[in-house]
N, C-alpha and C positions, 0 to 999 in steps of 0.2 A: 533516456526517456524516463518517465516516474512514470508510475501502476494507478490506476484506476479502479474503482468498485465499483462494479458494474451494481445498480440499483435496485432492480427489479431481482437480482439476486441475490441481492445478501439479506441472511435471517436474522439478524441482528444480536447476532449471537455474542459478540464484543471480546472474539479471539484474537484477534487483529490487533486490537488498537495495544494491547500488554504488551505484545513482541515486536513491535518497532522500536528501534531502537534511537527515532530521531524523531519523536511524539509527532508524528504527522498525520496522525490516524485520529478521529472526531467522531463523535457521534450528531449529527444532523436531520433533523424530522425524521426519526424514528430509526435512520441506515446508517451507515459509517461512511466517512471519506478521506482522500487522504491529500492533506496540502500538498499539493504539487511543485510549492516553493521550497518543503522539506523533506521533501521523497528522495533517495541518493540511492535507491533501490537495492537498499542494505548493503552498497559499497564498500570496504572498508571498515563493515563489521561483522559478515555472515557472507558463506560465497551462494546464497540462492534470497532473493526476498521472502522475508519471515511471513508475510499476510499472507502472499499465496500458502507459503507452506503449512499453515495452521488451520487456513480458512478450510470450514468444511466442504460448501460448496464449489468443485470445483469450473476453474477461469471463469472465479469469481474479481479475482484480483489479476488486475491484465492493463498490458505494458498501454501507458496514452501515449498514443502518437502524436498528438495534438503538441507536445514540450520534448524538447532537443532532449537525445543520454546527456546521463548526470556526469559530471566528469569532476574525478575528484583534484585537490588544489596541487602541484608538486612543488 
């Protein structure tokens, strides 16, 4: 699955979007979001996702169910 930001709570603080490390993080009418086609939920290069970890707000940054886990290529 790839993370979502939840809307109504992010302050836009723009902590998130530096610590991805797979620029999937955007700033959009005024919030951040995170491309869901580049979200890998820091797989492969941190064992916890960065957004959550920085974001102040917390389960701000929370897993979307809505898209399959990321599965990395072997």
């Amino acid at each position: 699955m790839t993370l979502k930001i939840v809307a109504s709570q992010c302050t836009s603080c723009s902590a998130c979007e530096a610590e991805c490390p797979n620029v999937a993080i955007s700033e959009k009418n005024g919030t951040f979001v995170i491309n869901p086609k580049k979200c890998t939920e820091c797989i492969g290069h941190f064992d916890a996702p960065q957004c959550a970890a920085v974001c102040p707000v917390d389960d701000t940054c929370i897993i979307d169910n809505a898209y399959p886990r990321y599965q990395p290529a072997q």
